[in-house]
C-alpha positions as CSV (number, residue, x, y, z in Angstrom):
1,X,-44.0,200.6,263.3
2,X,-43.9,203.8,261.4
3,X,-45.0,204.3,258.5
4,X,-42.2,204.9,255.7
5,X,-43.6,208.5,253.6
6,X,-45.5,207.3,250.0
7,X,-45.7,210.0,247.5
8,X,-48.9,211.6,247.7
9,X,-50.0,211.3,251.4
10,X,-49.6,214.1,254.2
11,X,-47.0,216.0,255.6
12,X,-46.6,213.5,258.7
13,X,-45.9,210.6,255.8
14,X,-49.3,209.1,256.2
15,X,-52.3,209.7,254.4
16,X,-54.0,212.3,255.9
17,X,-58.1,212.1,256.1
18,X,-60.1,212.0,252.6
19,X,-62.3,214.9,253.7
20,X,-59.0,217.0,254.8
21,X,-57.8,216.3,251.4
22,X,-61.2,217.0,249.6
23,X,-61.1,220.6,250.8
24,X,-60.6,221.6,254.3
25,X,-56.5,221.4,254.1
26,X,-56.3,224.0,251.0
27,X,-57.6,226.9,253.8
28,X,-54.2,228.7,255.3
29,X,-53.5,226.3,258.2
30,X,-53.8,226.9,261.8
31,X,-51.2,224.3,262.7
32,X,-48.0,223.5,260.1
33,X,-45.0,222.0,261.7
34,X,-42.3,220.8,259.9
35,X,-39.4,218.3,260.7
36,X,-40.4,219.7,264.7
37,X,-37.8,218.1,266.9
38,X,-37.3,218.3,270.4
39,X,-34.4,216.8,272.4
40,X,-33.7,217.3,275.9
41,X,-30.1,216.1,277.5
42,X,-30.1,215.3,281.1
43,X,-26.2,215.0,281.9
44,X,-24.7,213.2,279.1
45,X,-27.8,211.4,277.8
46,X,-29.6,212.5,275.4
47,X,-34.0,211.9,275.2
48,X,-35.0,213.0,271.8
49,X,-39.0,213.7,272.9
50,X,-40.0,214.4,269.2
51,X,-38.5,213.2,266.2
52,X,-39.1,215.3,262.7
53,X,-42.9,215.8,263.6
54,X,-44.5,217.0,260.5
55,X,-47.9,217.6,260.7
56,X,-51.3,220.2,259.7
57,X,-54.6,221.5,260.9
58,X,-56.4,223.6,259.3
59,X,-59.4,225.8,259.9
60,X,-62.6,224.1,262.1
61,X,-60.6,220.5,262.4
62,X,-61.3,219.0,265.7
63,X,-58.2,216.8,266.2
64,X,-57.5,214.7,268.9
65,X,-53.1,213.5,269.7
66,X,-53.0,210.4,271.9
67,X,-50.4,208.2,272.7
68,X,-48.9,207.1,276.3
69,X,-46.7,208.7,278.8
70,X,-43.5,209.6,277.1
71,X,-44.7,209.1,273.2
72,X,-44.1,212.8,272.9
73,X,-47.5,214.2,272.9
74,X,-47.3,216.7,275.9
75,X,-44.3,217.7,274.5
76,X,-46.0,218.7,271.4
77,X,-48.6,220.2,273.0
78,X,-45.8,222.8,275.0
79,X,-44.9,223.4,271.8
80,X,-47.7,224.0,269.8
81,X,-49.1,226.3,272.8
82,X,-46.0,228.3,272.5
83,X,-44.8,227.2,276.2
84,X,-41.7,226.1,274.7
85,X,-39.4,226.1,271.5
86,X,-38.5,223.3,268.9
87,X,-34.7,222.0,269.0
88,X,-35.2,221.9,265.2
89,X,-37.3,221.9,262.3
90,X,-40.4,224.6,262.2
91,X,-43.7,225.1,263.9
92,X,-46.4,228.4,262.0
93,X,-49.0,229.6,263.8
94,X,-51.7,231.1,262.4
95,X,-49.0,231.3,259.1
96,X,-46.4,233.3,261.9
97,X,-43.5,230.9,261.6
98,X,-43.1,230.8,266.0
99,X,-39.9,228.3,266.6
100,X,-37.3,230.8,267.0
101,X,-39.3,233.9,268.9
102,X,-38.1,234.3,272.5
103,X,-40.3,233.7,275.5
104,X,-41.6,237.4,275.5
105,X,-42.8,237.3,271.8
106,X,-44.2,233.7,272.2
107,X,-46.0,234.7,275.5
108,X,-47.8,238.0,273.2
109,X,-48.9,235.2,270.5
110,X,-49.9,232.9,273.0
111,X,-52.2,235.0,274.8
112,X,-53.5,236.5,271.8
113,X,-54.3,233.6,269.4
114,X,-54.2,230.3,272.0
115,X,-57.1,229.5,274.4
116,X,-56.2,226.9,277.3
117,X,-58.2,224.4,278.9
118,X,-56.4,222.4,281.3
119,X,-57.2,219.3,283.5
120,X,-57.2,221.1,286.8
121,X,-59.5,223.8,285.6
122,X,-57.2,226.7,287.0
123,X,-59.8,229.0,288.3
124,X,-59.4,232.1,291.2
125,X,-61.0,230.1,294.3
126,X,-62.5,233.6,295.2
127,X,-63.2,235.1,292.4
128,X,-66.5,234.6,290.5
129,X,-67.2,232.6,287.4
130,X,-67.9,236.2,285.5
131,X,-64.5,237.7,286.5
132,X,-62.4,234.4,286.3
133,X,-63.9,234.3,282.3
134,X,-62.9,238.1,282.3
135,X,-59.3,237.6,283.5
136,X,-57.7,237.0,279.7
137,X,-58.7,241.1,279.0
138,X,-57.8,242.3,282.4
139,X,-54.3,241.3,281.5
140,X,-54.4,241.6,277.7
141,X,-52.1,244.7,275.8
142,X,-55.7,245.8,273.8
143,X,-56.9,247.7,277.1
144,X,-60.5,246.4,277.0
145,X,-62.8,248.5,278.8
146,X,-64.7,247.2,282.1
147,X,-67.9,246.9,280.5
148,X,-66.8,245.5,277.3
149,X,-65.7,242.8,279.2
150,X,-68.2,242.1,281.1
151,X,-70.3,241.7,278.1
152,X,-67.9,239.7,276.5
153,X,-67.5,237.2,279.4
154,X,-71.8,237.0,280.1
155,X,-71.7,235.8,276.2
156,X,-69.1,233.4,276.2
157,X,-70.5,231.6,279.8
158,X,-73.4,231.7,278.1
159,X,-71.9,230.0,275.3
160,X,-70.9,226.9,277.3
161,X,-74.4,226.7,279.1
162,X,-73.8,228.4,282.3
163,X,-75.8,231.7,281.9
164,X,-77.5,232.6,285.2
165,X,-74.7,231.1,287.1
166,X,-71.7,234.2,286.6
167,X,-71.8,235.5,290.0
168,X,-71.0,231.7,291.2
169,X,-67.7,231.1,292.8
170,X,-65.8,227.7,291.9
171,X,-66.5,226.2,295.3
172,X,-70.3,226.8,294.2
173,X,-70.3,224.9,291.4
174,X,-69.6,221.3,290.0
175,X,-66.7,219.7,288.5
176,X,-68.4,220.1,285.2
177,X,-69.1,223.1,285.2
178,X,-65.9,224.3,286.7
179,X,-64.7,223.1,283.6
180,X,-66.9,225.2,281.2
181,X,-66.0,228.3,282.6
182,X,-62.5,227.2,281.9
183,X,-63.9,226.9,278.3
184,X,-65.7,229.8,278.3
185,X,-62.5,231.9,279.3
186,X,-60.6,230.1,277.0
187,X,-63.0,231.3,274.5
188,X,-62.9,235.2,275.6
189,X,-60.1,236.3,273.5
190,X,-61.6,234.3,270.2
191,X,-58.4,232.7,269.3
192,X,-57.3,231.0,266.1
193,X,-57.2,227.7,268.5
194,X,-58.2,225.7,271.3
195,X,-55.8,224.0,273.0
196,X,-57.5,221.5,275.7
197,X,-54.8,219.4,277.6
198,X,-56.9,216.2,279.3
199,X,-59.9,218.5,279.9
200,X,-62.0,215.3,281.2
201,X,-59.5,214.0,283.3
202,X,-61.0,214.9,286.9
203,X,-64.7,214.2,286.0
204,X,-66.5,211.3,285.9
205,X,-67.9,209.6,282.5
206,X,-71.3,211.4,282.8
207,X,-69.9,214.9,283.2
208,X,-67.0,214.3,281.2
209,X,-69.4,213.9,278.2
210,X,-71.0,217.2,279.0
211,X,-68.3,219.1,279.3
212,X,-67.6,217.2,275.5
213,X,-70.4,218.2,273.9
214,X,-69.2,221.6,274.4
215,X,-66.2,221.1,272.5
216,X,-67.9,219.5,270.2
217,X,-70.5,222.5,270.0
218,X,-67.7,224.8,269.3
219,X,-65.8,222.9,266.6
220,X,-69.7,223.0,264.7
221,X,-69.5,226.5,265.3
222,X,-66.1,226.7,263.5
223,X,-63.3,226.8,266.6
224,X,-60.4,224.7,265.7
225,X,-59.4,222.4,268.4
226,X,-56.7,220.1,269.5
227,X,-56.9,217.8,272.1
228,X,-54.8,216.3,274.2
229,X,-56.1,212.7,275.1
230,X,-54.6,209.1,276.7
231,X,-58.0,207.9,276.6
232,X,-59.5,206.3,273.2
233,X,-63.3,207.3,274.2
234,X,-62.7,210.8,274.8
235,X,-60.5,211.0,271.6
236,X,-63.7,209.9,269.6
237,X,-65.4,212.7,270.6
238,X,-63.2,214.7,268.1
239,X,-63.1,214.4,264.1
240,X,-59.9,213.3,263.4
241,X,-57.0,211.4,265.8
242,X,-53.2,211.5,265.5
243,X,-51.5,209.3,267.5
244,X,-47.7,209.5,268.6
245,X,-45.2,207.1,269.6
246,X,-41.3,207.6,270.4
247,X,-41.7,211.2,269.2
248,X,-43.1,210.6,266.0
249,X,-46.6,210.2,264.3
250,X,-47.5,206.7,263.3
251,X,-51.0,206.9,263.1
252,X,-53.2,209.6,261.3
253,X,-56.8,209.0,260.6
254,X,-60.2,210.3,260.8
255,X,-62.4,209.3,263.7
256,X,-64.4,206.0,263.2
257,X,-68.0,206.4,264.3
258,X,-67.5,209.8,266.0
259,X,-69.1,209.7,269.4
260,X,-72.3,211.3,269.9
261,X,-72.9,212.9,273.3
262,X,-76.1,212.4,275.3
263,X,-77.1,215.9,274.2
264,X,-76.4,214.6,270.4
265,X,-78.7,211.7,270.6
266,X,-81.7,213.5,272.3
267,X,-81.2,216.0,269.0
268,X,-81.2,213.6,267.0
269,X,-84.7,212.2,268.5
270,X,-86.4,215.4,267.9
């Protein structure tokens, strides 16, 4: 059951995490939707996929949204990627306030401020790990030179572990690593946020807590992050988890014993 709103707690009507409310929340936020609502009508019937969503993330959260098929949670996410608009209520990126722009304007803000990461890795099958990282500029409106990008793609694989390896074409690498140059060309335009939609759901447990040690590598380093998650384990990887049901949040909270990754332990012994 939902949880009726209590004067003091967060926007969602639950009390948001004490360290979000100890400082982190008072930055600008990267994430502020309010009353978000999405309904779809198929025929006469009418599926209302989210339900007055109100929710914030600031600045160098990690946050993971679970829930099951049809809690509203990939509908959220089409919407917080700018893929699709709210039927009501309000969704600011970045402090732009996005829910009415049409698909042109929402496409420029995506590409500028959003970096993807999708299940399915979505990589050129010919093209090499250096130019599939590169592809963001090639088709970005700021006209990057060829050897800026280069430069900028060599850093950012080498920013998810796979320096030595940018002349590699997908079919040449692992599911894994696949992955990370998914990451690192999420990562080439710097945006305001990471948006990684079931990143670990075509690896196995080892790799998939790899490829989550990057994410959790980049949140240190200040990217802020939303994933997308059915599964509880990889939703502990992150700092802080929202879960929805019947298009609306019912559960808030910060991450209970945040999962280490093997990478994190062997630190840790050191």
């Amino acid at each position: 059951m939902a949880s009726k709103h209590v004067a003091g707690t967060g926007p969602s009507g639950l009390h948001p995490p004490q360290s979000h409310r100890a400082g982190i929340v008072q930055a600008q936020p990267v994430i502020r939707t309010d009353g978000l609502t999405r309904i779809y009508r198929m025929g006469e019937v009418e599926v209302r996929a989210l339900d007055g969503v109100s929710l914030i993330v600031a600045p160098g959260e990690f946050v993971a949204i679970m829930g099951s098929s049809g809690s509203g949670k990939s509908t959220f996410m089409n919407i917080i990627g700018c893929l699709d608009r709210p039927t009501a209520g309000h969704y600011f990126l970045d402090a732009v306030d996005v829910s009415g722009l049409d698909r042109d304007k929402r496409a420029e803000i995506r590409n500028g401020k959003i970096g993807f990461v999708f299940q399915s890795f979505n990589l050129l099958a010919r093209t090499s790990a250096l130019e599939n990282v590169e592809l963001p500029l090639i088709y970005s409106a700021d006209g990057h030179v060829a050897k800026d990008r280069v430069e900028r793609a060599r850093r950012c694989l080498a920013e998810v572990g796979l320096a030595g390896r940018e002349s590699h074409l997908p079919s040449q690498l692992s599911g894994g690593q696949q992955q990370r140059v998914a990451i690192a060309r999420a990562l080439i335009n710097d945006p305001k946020l990471m948006l990684a939609d079931e990143p670990t759901g075509n690896l196995d447990t080892k790799t998939s807590e790899e490829v989550m040690a990057v994410f959790q590598r980049l949140n240190e380093g200040g990217k802020t992050i939303v994933l997308i998650t059915h599964e509880a384990d990889i939703a502990g990887y992150a700092r802080r988890i929202v879960v929805f049901r019947d298009g609306r949040v019912v559960e808030d909270r910060p991450s209970e014993q945040r999962r280490a990754t093997g990478a994190d332990r062997a630190g840790a012994t050191r």
